[in-house]
Structures are given as structure tokens and as C-alpha cells.
N, C-alpha and C positions, 0 to 999 in steps of 0.2 A: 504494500500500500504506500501511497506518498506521503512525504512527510507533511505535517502541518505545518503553514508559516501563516502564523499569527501577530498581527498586528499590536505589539503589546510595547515596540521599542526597548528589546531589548535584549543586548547585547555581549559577546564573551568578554568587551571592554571592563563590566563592571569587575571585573577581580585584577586588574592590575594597579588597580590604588591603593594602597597600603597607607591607613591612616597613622598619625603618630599620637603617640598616649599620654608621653609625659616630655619634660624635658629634656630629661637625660637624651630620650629616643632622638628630639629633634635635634637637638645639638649633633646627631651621630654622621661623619661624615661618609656619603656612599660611593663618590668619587672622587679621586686625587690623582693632581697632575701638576708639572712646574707649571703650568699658569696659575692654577688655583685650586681650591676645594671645592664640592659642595655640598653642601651639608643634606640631609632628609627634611629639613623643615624648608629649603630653597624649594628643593624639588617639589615637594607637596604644595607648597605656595602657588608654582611654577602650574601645574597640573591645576590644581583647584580655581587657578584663574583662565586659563584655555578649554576647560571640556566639564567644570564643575558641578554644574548648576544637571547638565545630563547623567553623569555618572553617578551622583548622588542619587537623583531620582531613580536612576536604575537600581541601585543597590537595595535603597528602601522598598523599592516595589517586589526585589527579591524577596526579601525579609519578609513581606507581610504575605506574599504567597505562598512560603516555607510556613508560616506561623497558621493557617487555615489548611493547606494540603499535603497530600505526603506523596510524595515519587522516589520509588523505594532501585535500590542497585541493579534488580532486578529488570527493573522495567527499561531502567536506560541501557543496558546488554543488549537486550533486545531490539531493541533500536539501531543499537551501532553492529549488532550481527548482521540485521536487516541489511544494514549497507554496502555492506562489505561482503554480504553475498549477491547484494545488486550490482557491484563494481567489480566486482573481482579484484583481478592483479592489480588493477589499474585505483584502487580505492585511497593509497598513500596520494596519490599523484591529483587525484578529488579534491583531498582534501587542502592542497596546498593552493591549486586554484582557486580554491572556496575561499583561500584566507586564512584559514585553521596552521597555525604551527606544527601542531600536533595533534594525535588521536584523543587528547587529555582536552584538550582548549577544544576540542568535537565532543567531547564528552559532557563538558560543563555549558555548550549550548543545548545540546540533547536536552541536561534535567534542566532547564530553566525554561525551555520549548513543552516540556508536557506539564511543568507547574502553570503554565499559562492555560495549555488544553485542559487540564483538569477545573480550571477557573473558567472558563471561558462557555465549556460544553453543560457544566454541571445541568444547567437549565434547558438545553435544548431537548428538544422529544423524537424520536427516532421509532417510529414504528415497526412491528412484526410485517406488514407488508411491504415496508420501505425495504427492510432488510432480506424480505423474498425475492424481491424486484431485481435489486444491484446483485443479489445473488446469480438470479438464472441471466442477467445481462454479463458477469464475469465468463460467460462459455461463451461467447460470440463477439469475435473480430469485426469489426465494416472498416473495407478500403471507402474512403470517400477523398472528393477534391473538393475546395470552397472557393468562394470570391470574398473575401474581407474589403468590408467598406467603410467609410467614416460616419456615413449620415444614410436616414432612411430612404430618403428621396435616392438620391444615386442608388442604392440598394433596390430601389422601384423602376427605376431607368434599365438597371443588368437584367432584373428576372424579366421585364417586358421585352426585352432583347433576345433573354433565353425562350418564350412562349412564342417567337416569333421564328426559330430556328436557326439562331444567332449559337456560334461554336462556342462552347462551357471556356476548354482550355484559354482560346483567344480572347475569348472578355478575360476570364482572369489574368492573363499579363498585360490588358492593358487596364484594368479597374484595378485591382484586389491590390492591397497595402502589405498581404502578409508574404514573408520571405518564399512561400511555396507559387507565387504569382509566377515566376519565371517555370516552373515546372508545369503551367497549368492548373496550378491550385492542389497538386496531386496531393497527401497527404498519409496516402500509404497506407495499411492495417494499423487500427487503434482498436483498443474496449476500455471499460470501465477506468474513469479518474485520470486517464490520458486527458482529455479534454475540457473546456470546462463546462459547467453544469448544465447551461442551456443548451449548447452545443450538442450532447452527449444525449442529452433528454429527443432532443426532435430527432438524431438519425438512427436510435435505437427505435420509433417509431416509425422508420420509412422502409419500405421497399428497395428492393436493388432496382437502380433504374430511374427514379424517383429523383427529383429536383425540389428541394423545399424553397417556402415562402422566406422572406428576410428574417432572421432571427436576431434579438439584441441578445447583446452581450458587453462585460466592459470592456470591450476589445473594438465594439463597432458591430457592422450588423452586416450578419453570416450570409450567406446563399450555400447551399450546400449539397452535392451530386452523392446520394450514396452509388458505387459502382459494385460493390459485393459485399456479401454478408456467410460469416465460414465457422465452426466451430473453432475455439482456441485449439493450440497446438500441446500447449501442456494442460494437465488434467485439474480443475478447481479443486479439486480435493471435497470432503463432507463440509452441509454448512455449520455445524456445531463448528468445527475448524478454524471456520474462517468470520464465523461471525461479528466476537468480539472485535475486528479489524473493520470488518464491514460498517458496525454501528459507526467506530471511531470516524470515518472517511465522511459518512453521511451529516452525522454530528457538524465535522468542520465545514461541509459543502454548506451547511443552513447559517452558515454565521454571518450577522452585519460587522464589519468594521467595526464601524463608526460605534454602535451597539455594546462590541465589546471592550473598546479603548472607554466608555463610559462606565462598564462592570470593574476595569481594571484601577482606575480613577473612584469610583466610588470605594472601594475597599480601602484604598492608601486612607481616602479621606475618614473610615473610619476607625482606621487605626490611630487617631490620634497623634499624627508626628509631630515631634515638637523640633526642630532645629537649633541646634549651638554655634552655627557657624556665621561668622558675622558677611551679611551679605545676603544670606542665603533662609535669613529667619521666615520668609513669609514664602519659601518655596513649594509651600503643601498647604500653602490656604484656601479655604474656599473660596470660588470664585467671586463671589458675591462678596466678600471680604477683603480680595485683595483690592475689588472697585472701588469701596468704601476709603479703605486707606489713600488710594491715592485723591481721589475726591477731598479725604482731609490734610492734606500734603499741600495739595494743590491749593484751599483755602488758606492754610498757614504760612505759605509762599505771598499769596496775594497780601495778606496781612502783612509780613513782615515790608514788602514794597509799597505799601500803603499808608 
């Protein structure tokens, strides 16, 4: 199954800050050279005035997702086995174009990735027939080709092109926006969660042969040629098997953004954060509260030039 990327901001960044505790720490010099020292309280200065105010809030948002859920050793194995039998040989070499350092800096995105899914999905509803549906659609491949458009209108110009016996391929390389426009929109054998939602929903309902209506999506809006439709090659296996994964896919396919960066944000705010760091004290306050303040900022400014 693919991995979840949830909109939650946030990043392997937050573990390379190393706050300091006391004096003694900050005074501790972390690098020396004949030009100079510098000590851990430069450095920490240095960092907390470049990337502060985000790394912060990441960390806390960690914190308060660790403090409601649990994502046990277990589950993040599983995950990075997942991958690395999706990758093969080649899963070192993933991971460095990805960014990742290392399997460990892959690892500490993993658990902070399903502390988010476990926050995010808690409420979503996933039904027994949703999960029969993505089931019996996992044994069936469709090659299909598309035309990717910007706006409905052009998308209403292509299909009256295509109804009028206009060639699929030729409109899509000279309409379609997506990189497959130069091959004819080809698009090759897909199934389940290759695609995204809407996409996936209209050509599991077409016929081979069959040319659908414009479909939106955030990508723009689809035309889409199913050419064939074949059982997979490898075997689904039982759905007891495969379930638990099934729901999880479904779960994230039904999620708003915007929705969920609101669920993620409502919890910090009721964790009560309180800030010590000067700068940084109203970085958790509610919205409505940080208006106010500036509102009385703003009047105590006019006063004083008054």
C-alpha cells in the first residue's frame, strides 16, 4: 500500500536541535578552530533565529501527538520492510534521493508519519463495503490513456473533438498538460491507489473501449480512454490479509487537508503550551488572541505617539 503523506508539517528536521539546559551546557564549546570558537549557546542562538519559530512548533506538535497516541516499534518495521521490499537493491539509493541520511533519519519520519495517521484517521468511517469494493478492484489492472486539462471548458472542447472522431492520442499531445501527453496520454497498466481517487473511481467503472466525461481532480480535469481491463499478475492474497491495509488507504483517501491541519492545531491548542523562549511566547496562541494583542500593541503605539 502507499505510504500516507499527511499534511501535518512535519519534518525529520525536528531532532536536530539540541536545546541547552543550563549554563555550564551553553558555555560548552562545539567547535574550535585558529579563527575562533563556538560555543552551543552561538549555535542554538544561531538556529533558533533562522528556522525557530518552525522547528519549535514541530517539536511540540510531536510531543503532544506522542502524549495522546502510541506507534509502537512494531509498526514502524513494518513500514520500512514494506519499503524495502518495494525497492529492492535499489532502496539505500531511495533513500538518499529522498533526503534521508540514513535508514534511522527514514525511520524517525516513519513514526512521526503514523503519529499523524493515527491522529488524523481516528474519526474517519471506512465501511465493510468500502473495504469489499477496493478489495475485488485490487485483482484488476486497466491500461488506460488521459488528456489532463486545466479548466472544464477546454476539457468540453477535447471530449466534443473526441465525439466527433477526433484521434485520442493527437489531442492528447497537443491538449493534455501531463508528462504522458507526448506518448499519447498512454498511461500503461494501473489498479488500486496508483491513481488518485477520482480518477480511479470513474475507470474502475468503464468498459474497455469507453471514453469518459471530464473528471475533476486537483490535478485539473481528466478525459480518460480505458483500453483494457486484465486480472493482476500477482495473487491479492485472502481479505482478512489484506484488510487492515485496505481500511488504512481508504481512511487517508477520505481526508480534507485543510480539515486535518485544523484537528492537528486544535490539539497543540489544547495542550496548553506555554513558551519560555523570549520571542517566541505567543507562538501557540489562539488565534483570536494573538488579534487581540496586536490590536493592543497597536493602540499602545498610537498612544505613546500621541
Amino acid at each position: 500500500m502507499k505510504k500516507l503523506a499527511l499534511a501535518a508539517t512535519l519534518t525529520a528536521g525536528i531532532f536536530t536541535l539540541a536545546a541547552c539546559s543550563s549554563d555550564e551546557a551553553d558555555s560548552d564549546i562545539v567547535v574550535q578552530s585558529t579563527a575562533g570558537d563556538i560555543t552551543k549557546e552561538e549555535f542554538y542562538e544561531e538556529l533558533k533565529d533562522r528556522n525557530g519559530e518552525a522547528i519549535l512548533s514541530e517539536m511540540v506538535t510531536v510531543k503532544v501527538l506522542e502524549d495522546k497516541y502510541e506507534v509502537t516499534d512494531e509498526q514502524v518495521d513494518a513500514e520500512i520492510e514494506a519499503a524495502k521490499e518495494q525497492f529492492g537493491d535499489q532502496f539505500e539509493m531511495v533513500l538518499q534521493q529522498s533526503g534521508f541520511a540514513d535508514e534511522e533519519a527514514y525511520r524517525e519520519v516513519i513514526y512521526i508519519s503514523l503519529l499523524q495517521e493515527a491522529a488524523l484517521t481516528e474519526d474517519v468511517e471506512v465501511t465493510d463495503e468500502e473495504i469489499q469494493e477496493r478489495y475485488d478492484r485490487m485483482g484488476t489492472e486497466i491500461d488506460a490513456q488521459h488528456i489532463l486539462v486545466a479548466d472544464e471548458e477546454t476539457a468540453n472542447e477535447v471530449k466534443t473533438k473526441l465525439d466527433e472522431g477526433a484521434d485520442f492520442a493527437e489531442l492528447a499531445a497537443e491538449y493534455s498538460t501531463d508528462p504522458s501527453a507526448q506518448d499519447g496520454g498512454n498511461l500503461g497498466y494501473f489498479t488500486v491507489g496508483d491513481m488518485v481517487p477520482e480518477f480511479e473511481e470513474k475507470a474502475y467503472s468503464m468498459e474497455a473501449g469507453e471514453i469518459s466525461e471530464p473528471v475533476a481532480s486537483e490535478f485539473g480535469f481528466h478525459i480518460i480512454k480505458v483500453n483494457d481491463k486484465r486480472e493482476t499478475e500477482e495473487p491479492v492474497g485472502e481479505l482478512e490479509d489484506v484488510k487492515d491495509d485496505i481500511e488504512r488507504d481508504l481512511a487517508a483517501s477520505k481526508l480534507d487537508m485543510t480539515k486535518a491541519q485544523e484537528k492537528i492545531n486544535s490539539l497543540v491548542q489544547d495542550a496548553d503550551v506555554n513558551v519560555n523562549i523570549e520571542g517566541y511566547e505567543d507562538l501557540f496562541a489562539p488565534p483570536e488572541e494573538t488579534e487581540e494583542q496586536t490590536e493592543t500593541n497597536e493602540e499602545t503605539e498610537e498612544e505613546a505617539q500621541g
